[in-house]
PDB file of the backbone (N, CA, C, O) and the ligand in Angstrom, with CONECT records:
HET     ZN  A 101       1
ATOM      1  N   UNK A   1     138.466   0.488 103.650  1.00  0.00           N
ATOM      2  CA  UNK A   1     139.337   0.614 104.828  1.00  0.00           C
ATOM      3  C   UNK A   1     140.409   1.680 104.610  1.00  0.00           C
ATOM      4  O   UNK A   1     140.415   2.587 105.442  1.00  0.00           O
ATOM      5  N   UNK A   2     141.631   1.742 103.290  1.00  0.00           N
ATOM      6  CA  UNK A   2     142.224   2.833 103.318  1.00  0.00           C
ATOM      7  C   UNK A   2     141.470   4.228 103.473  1.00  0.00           C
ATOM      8  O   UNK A   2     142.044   5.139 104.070  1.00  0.00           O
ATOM      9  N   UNK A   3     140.455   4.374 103.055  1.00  0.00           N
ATOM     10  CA  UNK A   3     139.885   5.817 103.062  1.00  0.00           C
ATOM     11  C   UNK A   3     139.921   5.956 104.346  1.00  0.00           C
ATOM     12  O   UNK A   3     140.482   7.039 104.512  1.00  0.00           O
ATOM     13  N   UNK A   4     139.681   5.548 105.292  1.00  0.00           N
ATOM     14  CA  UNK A   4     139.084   5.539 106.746  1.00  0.00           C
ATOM     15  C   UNK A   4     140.390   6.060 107.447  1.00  0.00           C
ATOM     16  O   UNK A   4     140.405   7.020 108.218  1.00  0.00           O
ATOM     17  N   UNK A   5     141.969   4.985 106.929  1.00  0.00           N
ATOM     18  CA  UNK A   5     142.982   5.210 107.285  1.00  0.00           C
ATOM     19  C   UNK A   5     143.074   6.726 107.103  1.00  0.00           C
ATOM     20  O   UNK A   5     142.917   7.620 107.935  1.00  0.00           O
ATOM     21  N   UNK A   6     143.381   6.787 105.743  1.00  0.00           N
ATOM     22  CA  UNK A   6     143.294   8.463 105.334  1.00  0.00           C
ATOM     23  C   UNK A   6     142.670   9.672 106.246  1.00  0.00           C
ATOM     24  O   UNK A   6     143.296  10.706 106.481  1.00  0.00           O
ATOM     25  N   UNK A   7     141.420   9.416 106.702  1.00  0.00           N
ATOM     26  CA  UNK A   7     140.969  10.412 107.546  1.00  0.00           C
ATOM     27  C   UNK A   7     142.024  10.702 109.176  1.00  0.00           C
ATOM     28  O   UNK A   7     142.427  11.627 109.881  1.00  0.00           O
ATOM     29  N   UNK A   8     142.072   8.912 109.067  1.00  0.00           N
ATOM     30  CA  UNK A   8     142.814   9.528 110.396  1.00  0.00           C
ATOM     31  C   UNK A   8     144.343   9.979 110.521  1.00  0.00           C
ATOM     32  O   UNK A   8     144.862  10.307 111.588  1.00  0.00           O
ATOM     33  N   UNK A   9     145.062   9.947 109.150  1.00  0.00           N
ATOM     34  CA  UNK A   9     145.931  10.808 109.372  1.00  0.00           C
ATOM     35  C   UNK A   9     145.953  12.178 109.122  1.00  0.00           C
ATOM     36  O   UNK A   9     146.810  13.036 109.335  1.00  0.00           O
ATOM     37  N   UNK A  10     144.939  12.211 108.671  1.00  0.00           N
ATOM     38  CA  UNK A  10     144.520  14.140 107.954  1.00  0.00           C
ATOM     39  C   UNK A  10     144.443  14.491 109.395  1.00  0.00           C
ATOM     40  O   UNK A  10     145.136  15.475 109.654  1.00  0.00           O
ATOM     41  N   UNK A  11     143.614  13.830 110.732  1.00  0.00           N
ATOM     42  CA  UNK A  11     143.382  14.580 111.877  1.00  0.00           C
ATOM     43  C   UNK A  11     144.274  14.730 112.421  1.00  0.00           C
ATOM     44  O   UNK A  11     144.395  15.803 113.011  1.00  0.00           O
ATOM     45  N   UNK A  12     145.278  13.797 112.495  1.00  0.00           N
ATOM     46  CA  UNK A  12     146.614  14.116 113.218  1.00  0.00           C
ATOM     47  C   UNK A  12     147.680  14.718 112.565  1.00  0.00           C
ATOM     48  O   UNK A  12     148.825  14.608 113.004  1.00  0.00           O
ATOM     49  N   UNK A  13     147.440  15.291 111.647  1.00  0.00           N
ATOM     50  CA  UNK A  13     148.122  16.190 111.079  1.00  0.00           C
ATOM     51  C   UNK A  13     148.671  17.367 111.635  1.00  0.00           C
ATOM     52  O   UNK A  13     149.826  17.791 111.600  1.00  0.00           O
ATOM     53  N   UNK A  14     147.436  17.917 112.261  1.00  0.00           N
ATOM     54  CA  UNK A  14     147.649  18.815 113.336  1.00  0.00           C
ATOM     55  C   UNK A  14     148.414  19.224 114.407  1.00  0.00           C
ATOM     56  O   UNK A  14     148.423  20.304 114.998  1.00  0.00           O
ATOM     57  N   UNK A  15     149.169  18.037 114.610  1.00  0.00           N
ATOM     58  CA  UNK A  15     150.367  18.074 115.635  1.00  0.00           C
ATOM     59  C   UNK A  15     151.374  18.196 114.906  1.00  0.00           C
ATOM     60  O   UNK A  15     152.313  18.677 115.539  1.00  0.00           O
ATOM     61  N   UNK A  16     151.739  17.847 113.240  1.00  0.00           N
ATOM     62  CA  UNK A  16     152.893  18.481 112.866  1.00  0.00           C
ATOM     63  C   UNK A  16     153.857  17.416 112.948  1.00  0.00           C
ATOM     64  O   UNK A  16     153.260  16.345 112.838  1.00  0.00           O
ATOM     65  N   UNK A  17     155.264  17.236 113.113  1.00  0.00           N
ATOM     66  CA  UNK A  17     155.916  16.047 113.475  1.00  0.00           C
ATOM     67  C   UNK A  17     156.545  15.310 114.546  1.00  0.00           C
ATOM     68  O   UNK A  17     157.411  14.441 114.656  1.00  0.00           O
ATOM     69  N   UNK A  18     155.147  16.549 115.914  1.00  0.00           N
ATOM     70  CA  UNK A  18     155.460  16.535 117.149  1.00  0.00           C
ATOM     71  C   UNK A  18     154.783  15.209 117.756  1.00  0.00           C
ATOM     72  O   UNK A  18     153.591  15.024 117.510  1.00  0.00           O
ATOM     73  N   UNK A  19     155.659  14.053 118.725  1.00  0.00           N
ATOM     74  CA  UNK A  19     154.471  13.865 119.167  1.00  0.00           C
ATOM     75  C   UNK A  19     155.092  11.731 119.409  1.00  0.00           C
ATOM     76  O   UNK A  19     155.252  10.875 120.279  1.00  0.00           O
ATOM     77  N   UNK A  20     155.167  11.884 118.359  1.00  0.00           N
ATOM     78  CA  UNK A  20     155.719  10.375 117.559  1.00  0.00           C
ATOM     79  C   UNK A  20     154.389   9.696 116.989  1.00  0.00           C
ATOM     80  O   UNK A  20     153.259   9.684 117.476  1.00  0.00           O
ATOM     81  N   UNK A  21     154.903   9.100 115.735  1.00  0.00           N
ATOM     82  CA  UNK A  21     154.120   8.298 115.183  1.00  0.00           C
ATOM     83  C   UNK A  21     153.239   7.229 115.291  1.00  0.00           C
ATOM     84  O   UNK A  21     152.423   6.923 114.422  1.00  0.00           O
ATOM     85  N   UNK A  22     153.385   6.701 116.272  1.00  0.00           N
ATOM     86  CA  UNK A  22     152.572   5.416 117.209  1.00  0.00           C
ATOM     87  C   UNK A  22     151.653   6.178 117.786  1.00  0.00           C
ATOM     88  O   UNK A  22     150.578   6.118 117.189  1.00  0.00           O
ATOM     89  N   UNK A  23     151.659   7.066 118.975  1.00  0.00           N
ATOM     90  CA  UNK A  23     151.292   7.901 119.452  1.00  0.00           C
ATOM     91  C   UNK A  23     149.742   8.076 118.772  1.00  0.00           C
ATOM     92  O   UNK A  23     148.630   7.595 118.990  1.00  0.00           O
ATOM     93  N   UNK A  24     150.211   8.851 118.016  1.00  0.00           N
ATOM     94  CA  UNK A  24     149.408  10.121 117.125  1.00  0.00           C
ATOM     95  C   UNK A  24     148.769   9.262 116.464  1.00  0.00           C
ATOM     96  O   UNK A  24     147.653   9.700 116.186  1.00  0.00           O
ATOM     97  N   UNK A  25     149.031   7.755 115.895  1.00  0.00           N
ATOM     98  CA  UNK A  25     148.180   7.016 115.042  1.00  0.00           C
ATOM     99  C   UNK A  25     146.361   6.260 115.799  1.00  0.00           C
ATOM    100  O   UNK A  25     145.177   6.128 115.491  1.00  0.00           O
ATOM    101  N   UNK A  26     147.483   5.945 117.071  1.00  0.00           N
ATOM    102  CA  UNK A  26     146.397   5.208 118.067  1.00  0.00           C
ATOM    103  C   UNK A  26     145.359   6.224 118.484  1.00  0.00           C
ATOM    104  O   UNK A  26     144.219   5.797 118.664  1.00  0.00           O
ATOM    105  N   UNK A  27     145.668   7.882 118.715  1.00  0.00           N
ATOM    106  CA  UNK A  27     145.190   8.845 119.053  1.00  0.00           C
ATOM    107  C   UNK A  27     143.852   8.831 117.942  1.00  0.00           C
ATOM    108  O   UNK A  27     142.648   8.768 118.191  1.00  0.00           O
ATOM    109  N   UNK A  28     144.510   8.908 116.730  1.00  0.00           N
ATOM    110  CA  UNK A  28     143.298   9.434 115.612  1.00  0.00           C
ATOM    111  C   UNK A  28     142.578   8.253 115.293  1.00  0.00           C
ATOM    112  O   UNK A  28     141.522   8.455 114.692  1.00  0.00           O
ATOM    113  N   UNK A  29     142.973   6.676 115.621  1.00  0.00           N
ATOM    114  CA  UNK A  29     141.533   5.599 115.798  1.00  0.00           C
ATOM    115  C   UNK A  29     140.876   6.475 117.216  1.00  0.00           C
ATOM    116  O   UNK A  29     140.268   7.444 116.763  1.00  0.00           O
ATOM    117  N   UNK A  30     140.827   6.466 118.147  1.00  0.00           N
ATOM    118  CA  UNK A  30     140.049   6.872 118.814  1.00  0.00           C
ATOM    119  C   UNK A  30     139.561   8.157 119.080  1.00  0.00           C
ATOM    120  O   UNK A  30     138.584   8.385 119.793  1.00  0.00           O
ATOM    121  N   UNK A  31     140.309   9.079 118.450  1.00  0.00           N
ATOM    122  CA  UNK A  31     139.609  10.205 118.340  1.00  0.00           C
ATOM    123  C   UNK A  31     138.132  10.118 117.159  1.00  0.00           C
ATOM    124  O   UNK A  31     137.009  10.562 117.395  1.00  0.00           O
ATOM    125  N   UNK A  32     138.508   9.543 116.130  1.00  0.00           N
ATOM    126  CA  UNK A  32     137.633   9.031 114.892  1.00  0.00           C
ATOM    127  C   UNK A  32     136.330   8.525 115.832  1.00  0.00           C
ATOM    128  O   UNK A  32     135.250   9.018 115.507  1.00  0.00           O
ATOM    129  N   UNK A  33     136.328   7.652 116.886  1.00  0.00           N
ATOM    130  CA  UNK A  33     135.688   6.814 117.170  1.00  0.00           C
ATOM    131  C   UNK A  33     135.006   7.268 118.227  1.00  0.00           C
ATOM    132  O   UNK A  33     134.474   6.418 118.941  1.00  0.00           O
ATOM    133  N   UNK A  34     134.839   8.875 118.619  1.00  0.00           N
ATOM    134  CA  UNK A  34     134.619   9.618 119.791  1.00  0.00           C
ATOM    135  C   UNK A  34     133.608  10.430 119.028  1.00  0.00           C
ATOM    136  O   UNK A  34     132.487  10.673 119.473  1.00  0.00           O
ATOM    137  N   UNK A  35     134.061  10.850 117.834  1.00  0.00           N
ATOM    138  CA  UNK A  35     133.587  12.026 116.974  1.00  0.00           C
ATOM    139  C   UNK A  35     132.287  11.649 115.819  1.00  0.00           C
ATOM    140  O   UNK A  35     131.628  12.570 115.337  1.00  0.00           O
ATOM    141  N   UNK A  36     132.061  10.442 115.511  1.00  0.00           N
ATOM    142  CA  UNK A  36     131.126   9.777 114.889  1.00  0.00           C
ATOM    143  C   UNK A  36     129.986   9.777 116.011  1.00  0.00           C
ATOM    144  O   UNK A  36     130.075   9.833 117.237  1.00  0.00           O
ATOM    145  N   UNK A  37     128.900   9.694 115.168  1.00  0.00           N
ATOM    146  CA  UNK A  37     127.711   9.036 115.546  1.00  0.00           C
ATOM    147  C   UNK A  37     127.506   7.603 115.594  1.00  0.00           C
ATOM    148  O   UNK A  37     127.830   6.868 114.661  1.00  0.00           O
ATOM    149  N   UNK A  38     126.789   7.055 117.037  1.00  0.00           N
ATOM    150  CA  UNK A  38     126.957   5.831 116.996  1.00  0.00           C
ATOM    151  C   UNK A  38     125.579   5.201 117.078  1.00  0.00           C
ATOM    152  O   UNK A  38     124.651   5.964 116.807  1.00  0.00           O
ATOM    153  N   UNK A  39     125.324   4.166 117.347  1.00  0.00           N
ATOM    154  CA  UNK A  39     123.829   3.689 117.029  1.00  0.00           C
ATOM    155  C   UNK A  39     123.434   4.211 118.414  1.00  0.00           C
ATOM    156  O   UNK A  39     124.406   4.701 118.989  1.00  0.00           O
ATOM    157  N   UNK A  40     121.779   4.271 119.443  1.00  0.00           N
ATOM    158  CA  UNK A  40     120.986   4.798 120.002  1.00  0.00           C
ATOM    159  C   UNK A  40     120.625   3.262 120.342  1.00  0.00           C
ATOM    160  O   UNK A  40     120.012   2.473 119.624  1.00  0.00           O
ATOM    161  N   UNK A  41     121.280   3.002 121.894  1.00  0.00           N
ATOM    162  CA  UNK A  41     120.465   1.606 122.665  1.00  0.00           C
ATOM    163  C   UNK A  41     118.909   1.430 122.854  1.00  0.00           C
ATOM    164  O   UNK A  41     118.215   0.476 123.205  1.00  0.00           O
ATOM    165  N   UNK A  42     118.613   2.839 122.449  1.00  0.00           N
ATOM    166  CA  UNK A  42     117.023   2.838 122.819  1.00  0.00           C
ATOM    167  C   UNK A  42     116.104   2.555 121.561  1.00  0.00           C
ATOM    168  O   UNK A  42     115.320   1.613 121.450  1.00  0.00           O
ATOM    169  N   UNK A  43     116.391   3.709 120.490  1.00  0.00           N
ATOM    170  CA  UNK A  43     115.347   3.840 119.291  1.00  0.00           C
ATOM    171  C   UNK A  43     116.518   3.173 118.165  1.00  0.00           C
ATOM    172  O   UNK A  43     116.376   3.468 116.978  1.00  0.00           O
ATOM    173  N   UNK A  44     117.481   2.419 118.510  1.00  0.00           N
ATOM    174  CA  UNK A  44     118.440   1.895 116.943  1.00  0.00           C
ATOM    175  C   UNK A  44     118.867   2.763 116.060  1.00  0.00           C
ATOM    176  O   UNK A  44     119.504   2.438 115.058  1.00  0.00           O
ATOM    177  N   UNK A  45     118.444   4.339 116.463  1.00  0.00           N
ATOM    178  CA  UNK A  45     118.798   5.248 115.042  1.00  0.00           C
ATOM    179  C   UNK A  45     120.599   5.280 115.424  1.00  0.00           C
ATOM    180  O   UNK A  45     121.253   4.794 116.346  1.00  0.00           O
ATOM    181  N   UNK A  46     120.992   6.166 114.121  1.00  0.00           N
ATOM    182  CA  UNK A  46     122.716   6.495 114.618  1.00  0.00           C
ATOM    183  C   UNK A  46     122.336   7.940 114.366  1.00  0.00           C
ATOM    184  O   UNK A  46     122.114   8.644 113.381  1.00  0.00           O
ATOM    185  N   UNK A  47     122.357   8.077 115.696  1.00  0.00           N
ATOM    186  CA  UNK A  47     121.772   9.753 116.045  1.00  0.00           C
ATOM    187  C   UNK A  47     122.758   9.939 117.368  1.00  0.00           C
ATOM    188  O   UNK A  47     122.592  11.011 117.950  1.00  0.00           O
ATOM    189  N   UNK A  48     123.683   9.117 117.885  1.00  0.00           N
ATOM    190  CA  UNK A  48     124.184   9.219 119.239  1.00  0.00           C
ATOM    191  C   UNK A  48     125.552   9.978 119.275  1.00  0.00           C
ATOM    192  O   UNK A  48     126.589   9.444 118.884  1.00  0.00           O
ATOM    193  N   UNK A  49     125.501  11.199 119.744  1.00  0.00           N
ATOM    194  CA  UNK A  49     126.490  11.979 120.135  1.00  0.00           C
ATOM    195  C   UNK A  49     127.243  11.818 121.267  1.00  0.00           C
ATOM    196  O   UNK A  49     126.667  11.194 122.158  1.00  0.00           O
ATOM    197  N   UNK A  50     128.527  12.248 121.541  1.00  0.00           N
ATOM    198  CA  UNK A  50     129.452  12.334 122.804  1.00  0.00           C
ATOM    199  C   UNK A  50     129.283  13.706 123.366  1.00  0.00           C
ATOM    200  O   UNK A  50     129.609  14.717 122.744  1.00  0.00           O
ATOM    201  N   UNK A  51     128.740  13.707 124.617  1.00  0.00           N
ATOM    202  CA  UNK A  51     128.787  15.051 125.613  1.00  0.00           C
ATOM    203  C   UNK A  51     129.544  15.473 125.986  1.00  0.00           C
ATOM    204  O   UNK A  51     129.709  16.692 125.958  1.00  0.00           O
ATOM    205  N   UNK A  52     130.616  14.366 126.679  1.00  0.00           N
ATOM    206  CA  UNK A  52     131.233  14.565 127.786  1.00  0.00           C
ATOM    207  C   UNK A  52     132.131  13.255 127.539  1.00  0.00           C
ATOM    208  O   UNK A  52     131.850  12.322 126.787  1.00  0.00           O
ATOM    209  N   UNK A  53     133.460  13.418 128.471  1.00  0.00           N
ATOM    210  CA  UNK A  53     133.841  11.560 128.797  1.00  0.00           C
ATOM    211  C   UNK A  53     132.453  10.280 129.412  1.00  0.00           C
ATOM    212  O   UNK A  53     132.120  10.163 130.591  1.00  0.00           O
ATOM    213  N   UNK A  54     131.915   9.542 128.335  1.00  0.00           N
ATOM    214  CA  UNK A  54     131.325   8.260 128.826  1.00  0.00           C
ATOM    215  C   UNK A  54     129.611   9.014 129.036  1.00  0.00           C
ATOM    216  O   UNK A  54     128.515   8.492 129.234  1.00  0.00           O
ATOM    217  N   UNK A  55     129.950  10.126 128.914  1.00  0.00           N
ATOM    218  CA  UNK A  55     128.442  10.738 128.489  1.00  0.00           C
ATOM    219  C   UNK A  55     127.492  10.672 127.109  1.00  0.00           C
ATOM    220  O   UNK A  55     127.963  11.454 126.283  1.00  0.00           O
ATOM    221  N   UNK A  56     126.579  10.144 126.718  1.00  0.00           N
ATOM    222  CA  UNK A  56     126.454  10.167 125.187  1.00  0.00           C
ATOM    223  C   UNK A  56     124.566  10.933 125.469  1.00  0.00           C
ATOM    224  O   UNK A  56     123.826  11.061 126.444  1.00  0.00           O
ATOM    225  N   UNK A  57     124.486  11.253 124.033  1.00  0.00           N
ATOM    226  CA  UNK A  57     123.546  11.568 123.912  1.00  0.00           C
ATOM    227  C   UNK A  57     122.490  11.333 122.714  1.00  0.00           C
ATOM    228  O   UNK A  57     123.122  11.784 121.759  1.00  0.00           O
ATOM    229  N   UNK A  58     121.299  10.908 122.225  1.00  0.00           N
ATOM    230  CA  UNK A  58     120.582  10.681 121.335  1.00  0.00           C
ATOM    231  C   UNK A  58     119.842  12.244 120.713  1.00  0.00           C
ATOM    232  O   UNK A  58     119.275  13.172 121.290  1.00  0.00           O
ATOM    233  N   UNK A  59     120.059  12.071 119.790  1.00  0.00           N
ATOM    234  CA  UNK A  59     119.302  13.086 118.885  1.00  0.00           C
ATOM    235  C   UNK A  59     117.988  12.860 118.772  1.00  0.00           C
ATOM    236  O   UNK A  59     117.039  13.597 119.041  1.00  0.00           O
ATOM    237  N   UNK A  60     118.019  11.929 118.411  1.00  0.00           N
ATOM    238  CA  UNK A  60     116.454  11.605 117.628  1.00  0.00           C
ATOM    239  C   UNK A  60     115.139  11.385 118.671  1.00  0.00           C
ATOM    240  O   UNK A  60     114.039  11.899 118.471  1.00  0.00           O
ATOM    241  N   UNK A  61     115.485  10.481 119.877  1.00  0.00           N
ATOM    242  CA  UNK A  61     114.699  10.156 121.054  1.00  0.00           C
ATOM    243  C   UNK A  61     114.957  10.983 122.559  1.00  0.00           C
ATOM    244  O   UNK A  61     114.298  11.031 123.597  1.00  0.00           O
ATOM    245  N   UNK A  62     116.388  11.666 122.080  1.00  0.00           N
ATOM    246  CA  UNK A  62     116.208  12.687 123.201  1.00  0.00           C
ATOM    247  C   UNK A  62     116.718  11.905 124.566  1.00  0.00           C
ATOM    248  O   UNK A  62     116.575  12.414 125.677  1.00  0.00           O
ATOM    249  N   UNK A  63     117.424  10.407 124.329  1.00  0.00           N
ATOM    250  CA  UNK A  63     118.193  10.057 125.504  1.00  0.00           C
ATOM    251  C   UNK A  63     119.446  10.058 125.795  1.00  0.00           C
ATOM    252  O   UNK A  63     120.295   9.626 125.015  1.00  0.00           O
ATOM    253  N   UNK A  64     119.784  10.671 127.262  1.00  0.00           N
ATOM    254  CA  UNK A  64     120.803  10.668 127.720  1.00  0.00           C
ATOM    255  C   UNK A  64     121.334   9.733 129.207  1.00  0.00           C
ATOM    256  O   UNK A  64     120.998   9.586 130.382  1.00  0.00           O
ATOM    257  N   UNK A  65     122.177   9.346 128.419  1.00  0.00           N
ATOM    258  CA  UNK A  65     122.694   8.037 129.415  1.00  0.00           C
ATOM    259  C   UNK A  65     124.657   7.817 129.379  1.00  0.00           C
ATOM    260  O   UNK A  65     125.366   8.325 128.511  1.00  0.00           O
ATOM    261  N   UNK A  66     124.942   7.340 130.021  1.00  0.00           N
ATOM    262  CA  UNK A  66     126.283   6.556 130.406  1.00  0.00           C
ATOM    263  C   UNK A  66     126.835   5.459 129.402  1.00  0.00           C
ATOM    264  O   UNK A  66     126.064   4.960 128.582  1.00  0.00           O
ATOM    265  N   UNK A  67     127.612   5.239 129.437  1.00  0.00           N
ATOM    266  CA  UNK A  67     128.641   4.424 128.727  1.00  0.00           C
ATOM    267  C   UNK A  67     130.099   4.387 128.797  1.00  0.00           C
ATOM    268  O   UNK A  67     130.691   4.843 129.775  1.00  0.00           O
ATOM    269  N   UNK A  68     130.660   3.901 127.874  1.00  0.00           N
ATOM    270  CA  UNK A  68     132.477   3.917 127.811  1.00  0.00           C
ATOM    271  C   UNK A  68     132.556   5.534 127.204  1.00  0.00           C
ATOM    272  O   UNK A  68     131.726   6.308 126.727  1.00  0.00           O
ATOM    273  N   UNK A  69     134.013   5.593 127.494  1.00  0.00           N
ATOM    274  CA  UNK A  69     134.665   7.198 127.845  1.00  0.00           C
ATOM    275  C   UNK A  69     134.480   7.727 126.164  1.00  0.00           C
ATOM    276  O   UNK A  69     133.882   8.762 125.867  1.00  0.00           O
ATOM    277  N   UNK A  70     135.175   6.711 125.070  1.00  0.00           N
ATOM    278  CA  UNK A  70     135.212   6.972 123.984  1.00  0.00           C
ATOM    279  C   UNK A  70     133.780   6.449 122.600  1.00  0.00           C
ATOM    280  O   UNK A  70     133.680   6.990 121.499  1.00  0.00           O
ATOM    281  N   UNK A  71     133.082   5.576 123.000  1.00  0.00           N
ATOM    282  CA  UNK A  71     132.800   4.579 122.397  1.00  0.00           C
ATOM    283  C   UNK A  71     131.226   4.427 123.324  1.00  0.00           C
ATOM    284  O   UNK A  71     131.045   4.866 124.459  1.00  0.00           O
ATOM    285  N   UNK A  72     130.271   3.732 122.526  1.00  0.00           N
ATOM    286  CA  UNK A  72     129.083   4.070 123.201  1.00  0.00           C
ATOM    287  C   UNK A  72     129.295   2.433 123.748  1.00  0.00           C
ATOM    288  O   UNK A  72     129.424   2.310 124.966  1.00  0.00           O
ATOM    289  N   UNK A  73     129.332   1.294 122.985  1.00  0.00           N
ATOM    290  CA  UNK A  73     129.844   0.007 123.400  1.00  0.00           C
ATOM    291  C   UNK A  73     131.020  -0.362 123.051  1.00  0.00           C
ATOM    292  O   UNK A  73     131.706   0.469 122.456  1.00  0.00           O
ATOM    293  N   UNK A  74     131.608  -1.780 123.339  1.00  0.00           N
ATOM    294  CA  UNK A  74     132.890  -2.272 123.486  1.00  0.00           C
ATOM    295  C   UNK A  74     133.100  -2.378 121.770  1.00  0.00           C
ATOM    296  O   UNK A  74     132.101  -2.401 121.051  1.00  0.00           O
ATOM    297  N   UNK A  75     134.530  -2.443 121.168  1.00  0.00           N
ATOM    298  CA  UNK A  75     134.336  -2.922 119.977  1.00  0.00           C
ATOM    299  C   UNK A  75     134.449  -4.145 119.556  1.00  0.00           C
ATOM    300  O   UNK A  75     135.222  -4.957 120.065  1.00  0.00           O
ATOM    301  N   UNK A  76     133.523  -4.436 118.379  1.00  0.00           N
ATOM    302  CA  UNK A  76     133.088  -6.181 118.079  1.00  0.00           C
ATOM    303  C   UNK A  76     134.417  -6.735 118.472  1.00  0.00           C
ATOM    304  O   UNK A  76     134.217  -7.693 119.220  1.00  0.00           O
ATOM    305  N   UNK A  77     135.255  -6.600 118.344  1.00  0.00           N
ATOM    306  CA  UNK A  77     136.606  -7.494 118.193  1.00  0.00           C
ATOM    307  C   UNK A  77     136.803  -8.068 119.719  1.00  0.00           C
ATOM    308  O   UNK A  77     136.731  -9.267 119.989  1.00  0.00           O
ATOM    309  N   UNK A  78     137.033  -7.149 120.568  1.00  0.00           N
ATOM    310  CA  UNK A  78     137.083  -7.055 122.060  1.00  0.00           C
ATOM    311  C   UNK A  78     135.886  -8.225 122.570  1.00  0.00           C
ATOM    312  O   UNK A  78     136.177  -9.056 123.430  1.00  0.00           O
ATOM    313  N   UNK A  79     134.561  -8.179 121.952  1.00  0.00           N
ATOM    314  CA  UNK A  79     133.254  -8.930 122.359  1.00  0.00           C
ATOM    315  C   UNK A  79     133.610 -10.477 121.846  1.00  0.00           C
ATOM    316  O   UNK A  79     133.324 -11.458 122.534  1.00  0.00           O
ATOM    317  N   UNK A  80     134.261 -10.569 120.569  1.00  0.00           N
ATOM    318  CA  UNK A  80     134.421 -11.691 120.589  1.00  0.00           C
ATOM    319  C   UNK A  80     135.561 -12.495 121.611  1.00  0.00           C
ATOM    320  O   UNK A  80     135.355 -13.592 122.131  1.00  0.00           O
ATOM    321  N   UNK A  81     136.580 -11.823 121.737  1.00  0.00           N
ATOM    322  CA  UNK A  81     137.551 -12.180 122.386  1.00  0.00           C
ATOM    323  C   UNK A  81     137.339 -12.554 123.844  1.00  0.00           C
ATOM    324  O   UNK A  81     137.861 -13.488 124.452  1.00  0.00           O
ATOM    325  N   UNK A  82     136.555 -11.734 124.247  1.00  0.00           N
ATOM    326  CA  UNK A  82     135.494 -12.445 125.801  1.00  0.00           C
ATOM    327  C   UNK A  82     134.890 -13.311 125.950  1.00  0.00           C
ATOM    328  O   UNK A  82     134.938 -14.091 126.901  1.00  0.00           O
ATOM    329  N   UNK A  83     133.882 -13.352 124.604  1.00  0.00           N
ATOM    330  CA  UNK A  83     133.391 -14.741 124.488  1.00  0.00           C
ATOM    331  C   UNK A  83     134.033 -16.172 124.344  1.00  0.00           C
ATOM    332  O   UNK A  83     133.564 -17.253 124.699  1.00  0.00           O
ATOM    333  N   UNK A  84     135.037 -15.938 123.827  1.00  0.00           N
ATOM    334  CA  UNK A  84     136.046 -16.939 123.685  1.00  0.00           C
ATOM    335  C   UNK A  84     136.347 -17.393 124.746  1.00  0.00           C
ATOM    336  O   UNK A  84     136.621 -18.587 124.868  1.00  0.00           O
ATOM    337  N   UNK A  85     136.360 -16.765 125.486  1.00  0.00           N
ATOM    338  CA  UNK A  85     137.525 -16.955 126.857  1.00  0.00           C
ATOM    339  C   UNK A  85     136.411 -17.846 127.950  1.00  0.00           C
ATOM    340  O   UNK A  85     136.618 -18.635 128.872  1.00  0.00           O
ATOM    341  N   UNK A  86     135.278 -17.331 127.386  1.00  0.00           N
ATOM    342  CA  UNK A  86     134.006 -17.913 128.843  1.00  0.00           C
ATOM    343  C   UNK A  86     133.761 -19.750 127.999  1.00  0.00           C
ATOM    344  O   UNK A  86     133.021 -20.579 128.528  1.00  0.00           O
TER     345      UNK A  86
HETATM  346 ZN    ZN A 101     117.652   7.245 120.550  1.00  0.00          ZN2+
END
């Protein structure tokens, strides 16, 4: 988990000490989480790229489809917390 932390302050580095710290932290979880490959609803590979906002795309099977803006699905945490609630 720290390593992971680590990356995402190396990305927000880039702004310098502009910006504020909350900000810029929440920015680089989801920038991190835009910029990865994510698993492929179709063939299971993690071949799935971001096009566009909520646009994604598969490498491997060559599909392109819709989703969330950042994120191809919701994150586990969020899924449980719904379930809870039903
Ligand atoms: Zn695929």
């Amino acid at each position: 988990m720290a390593e992971t932390v680590e990356k995402h302050e190396k990305a927000i580095r880039r702004f310098g000490v502009r910006y504020g710290r909350t900000v810029k932290r929440k920015l680089g979880k989801i920038e991190a989480q835009q910029k990865k490959k994510h698993v492929c609803p179709y063939c299971r590979y993690t071949s799935v790229k971001r096009l566009a906002a909520g646009i994604w795309s598969c490498g491997k099977c060559g599909a392109s489809f819709t989703s969330k803006a950042y994120t191809v699905s919701k994150p586990a945490g969020v899924k449980a917390e719904q379930t809870m609630e039903v």
